[in-house]
C-alpha positions, -999 to 999 in steps of 0.1 A, spaced: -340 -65 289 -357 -99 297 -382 -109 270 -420 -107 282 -434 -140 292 -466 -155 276 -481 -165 306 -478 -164 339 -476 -190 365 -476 -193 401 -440 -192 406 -413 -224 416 -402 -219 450 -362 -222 454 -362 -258 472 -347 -237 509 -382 -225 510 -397 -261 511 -379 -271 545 -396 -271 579 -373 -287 597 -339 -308 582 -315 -308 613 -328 -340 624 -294 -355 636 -290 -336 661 -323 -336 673 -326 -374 671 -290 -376 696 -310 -350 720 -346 -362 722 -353 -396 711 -377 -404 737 -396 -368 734 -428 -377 715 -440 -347 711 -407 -330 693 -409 -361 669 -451 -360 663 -446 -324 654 -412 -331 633 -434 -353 614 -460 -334 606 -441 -305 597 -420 -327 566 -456 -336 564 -464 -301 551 -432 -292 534 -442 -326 510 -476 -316 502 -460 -275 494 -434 -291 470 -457 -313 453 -478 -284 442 -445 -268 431 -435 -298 409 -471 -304 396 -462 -269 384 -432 -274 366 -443 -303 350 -473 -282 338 -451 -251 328 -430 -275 306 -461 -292 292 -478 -258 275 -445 -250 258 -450 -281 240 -480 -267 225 -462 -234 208 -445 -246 174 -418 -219 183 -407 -244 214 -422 -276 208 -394 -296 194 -373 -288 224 -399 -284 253 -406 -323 243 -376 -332 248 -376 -319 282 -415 -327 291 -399 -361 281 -376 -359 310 -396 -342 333 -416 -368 330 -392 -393 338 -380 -374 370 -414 -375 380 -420 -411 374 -385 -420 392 -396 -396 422 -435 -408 429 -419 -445 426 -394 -443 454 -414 -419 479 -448 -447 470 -422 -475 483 -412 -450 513 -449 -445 520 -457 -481 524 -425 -486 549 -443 -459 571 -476 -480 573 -460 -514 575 -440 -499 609 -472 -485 620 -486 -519 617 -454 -534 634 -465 -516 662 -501 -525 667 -517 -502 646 -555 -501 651 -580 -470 634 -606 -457 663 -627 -433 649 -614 -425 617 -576 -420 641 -546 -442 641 -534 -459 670 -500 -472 674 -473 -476 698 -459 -445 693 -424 -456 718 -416 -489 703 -382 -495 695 -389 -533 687 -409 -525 661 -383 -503 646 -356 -533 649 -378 -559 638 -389 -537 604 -356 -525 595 -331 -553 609 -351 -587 611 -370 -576 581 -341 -562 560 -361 -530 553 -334 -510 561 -314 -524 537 -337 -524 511 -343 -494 517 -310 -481 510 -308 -500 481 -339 -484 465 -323 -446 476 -291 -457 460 -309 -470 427 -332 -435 426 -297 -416 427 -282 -435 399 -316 -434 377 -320 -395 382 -281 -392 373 -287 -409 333 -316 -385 326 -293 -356 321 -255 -352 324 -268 -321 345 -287 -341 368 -252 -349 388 -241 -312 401 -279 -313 416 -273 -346 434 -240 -335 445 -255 -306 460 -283 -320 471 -303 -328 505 -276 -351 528 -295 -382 524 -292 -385 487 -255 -377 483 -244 -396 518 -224 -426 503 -220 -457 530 -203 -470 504 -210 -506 487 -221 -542 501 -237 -558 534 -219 -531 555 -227 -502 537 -268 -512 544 -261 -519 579 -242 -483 588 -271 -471 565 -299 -487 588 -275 -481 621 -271 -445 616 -310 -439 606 -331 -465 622 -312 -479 657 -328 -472 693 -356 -449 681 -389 -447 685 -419 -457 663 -425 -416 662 -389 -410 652 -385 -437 628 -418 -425 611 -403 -387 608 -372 -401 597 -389 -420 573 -410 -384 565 -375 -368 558 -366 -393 532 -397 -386 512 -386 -348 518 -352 -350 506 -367 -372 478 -390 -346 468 -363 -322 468 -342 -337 446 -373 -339 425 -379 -304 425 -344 -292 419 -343 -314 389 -375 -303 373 -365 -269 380 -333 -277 356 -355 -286 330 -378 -255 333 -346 -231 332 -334 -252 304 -362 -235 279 -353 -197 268 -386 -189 263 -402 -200 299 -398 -168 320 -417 -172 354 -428 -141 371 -418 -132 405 -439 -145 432 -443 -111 447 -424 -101 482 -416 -135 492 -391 -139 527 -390 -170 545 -381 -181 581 -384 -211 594 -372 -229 626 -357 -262 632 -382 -273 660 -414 -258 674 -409 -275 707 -378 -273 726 -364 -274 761 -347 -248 784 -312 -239 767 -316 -261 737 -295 -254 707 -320 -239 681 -312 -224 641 -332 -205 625 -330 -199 585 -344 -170 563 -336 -165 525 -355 -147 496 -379 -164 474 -367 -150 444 -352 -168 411 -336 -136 407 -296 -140 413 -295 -100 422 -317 -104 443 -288 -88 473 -306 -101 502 -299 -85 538 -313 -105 567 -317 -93 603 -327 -115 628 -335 -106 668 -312 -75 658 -285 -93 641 -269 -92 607 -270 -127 596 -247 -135 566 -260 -156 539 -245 -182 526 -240 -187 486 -276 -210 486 -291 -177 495 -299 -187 527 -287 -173 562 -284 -192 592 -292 -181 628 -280 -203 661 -289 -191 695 -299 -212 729 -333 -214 738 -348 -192 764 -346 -210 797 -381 -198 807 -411 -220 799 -440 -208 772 -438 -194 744 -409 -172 731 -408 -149 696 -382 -141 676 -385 -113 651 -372 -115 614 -365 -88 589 -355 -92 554 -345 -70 527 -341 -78 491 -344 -61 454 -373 -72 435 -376 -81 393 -382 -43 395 -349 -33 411 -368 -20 438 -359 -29 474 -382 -48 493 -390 -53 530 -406 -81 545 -408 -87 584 -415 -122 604 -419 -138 636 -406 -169 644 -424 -189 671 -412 -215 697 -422 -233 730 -401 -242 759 -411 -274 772 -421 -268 812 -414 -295 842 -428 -326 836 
């Protein structure tokens, strides 16, 4: 029987939960000139940061108090040390990523009218002159590269979570000049302001990630820190709110749960989706070729800390794009 904990905290969301919307390779070779798809990419890794944040000001927090029971202190300090660290590391890199999204927004004209930001939201050029006249592209990659490594020494640990990490942070371009310009060339070439700013947004996302996976080490690292469940907690998101007729879509839908037995069974428009060993199952289907809105319903079943089973039911959302 699991020991009681002494407190209780909001619980630490597996990272799957954290993800609006992370296929954006695809969607960048489909629809680099759609605005729209790109302003709502944006704003949706937009949301996923500020929900992890929360979750790692958490673990940082959870860490902190066992440092203040003699029973754990000596080793929650060691930890909180680390912790720590991560954090530092983390804020550091997505700060630098931060100011590369303003400078581009600047690059393109940027001008505030009434309390908004104005921009070319289109311009390529700016892209180019930013990340290839400027080098940013290849500093960029440099300061990714140089995260990795740092997050890697903290902990010998640290290097199955990197390895199993978001795609951006374990992607190796290898060393050198060319390594920085397939980096730049596959992320930043012919794309608009828009796209290079949600590409931009996904690095801070995959940043915070990594973050959050490693903090989450550290919590399950002390014996005594026992975090209750979060209560029935399914999740279902979709890769893009804003599609046209026929377009390839995915949908994904896991359990939040820290619970390994947690025997997940997800159902989605009618159909037993299988679930891959991250816990989380994977749905592709074409969009409808009608224009409007379209739902998609989601059911999923799971065993709760009590060994109860659980049912939660969702609704996806999207919109087909009509004739322009």
């Amino acid at each position: 029987m699991l020991p009681k904990p002494r407190f209780s905290r909001r619980q630490l969301l597996p990272v799957t939960v954290m993800i609006c919307v992370l296929f954006f390779g695809a969607c960048a070779d489909r629809v680099k000139t759609d605005l729209i798809a790109f302003k709502a990419l944006d704003q949706g890794l937009g949301s996923s940061n500020d929900i992890i944040d929360a979750q790692n000001q958490d673990a940082i927090a959870c860490i902190k108090d066992e440092t203040t029971d003699p029973s754990t202190a000596q080793k929650a300090q060691i930890w909180y040390s680390k912790a720590q660290l991560i954090q530092s590391l983390s804020q550091n890199v997505s700060r630098y990523v931060e100011g590369l999204r303003t400078s581009l927004k600047e690059e393109a004209g940027l001008k505030i009218k009434d309390g908004d930001e104005l921009f070319k939201e289109n311009d390529k050029n700016a892209v180019m002159r930013l990340f290839r006249k400027q080098g940013k592209g290849n500093e960029l990659y440099k300061r990714l590269k140089e995260y990795r490594s740092e997050i890697s020494k903290i902990d010998s640990g640290m290097l199955s979570i990197l390895e199993r990490g978001p795609e951006v942070m374990i992607k190796d371009f290898g060393s050198g000049g060319k390594a920085s310009d397939d980096f730049t060339k596959n992320y930043f070439d012919d794309i608009s302001t828009v796209a290079a700013l949600a590409m931009l947004n996904r690095f801070q996302n995959n940043i915070r990630i990594v973050e959050n996976q490693a903090l989450r080490f550290c919590v399950n690292s002390l014996p005594h820190l026992i975090l209750d469940d979060f209560g029935p907690g399914g999740f279902a998101s979709i890769n893009s709110t804003y599609v046209r007729p026929l377009e390839k879509m995915e949908i994904m839908a896991g359990v939040v749960s820290f619970l390994k037995s947690a025997d997940a069974e997800i159902v989605i428009a009618g159909k037993t989706i299988l679930i891959e060993p991250d816990g989380v199952g994977y749905y592709h289907f074409k969009a409808d070729k009608a224009a409007g809105k379209h739902f998609l319903p989601v059911q999923i079943t799971f065993t709760g800390r009590d060994g109860n089973r659980r049912m939660i039911a969702k609704t996806v959302e999207y919109t087909v794009a009509g004739d322009k």
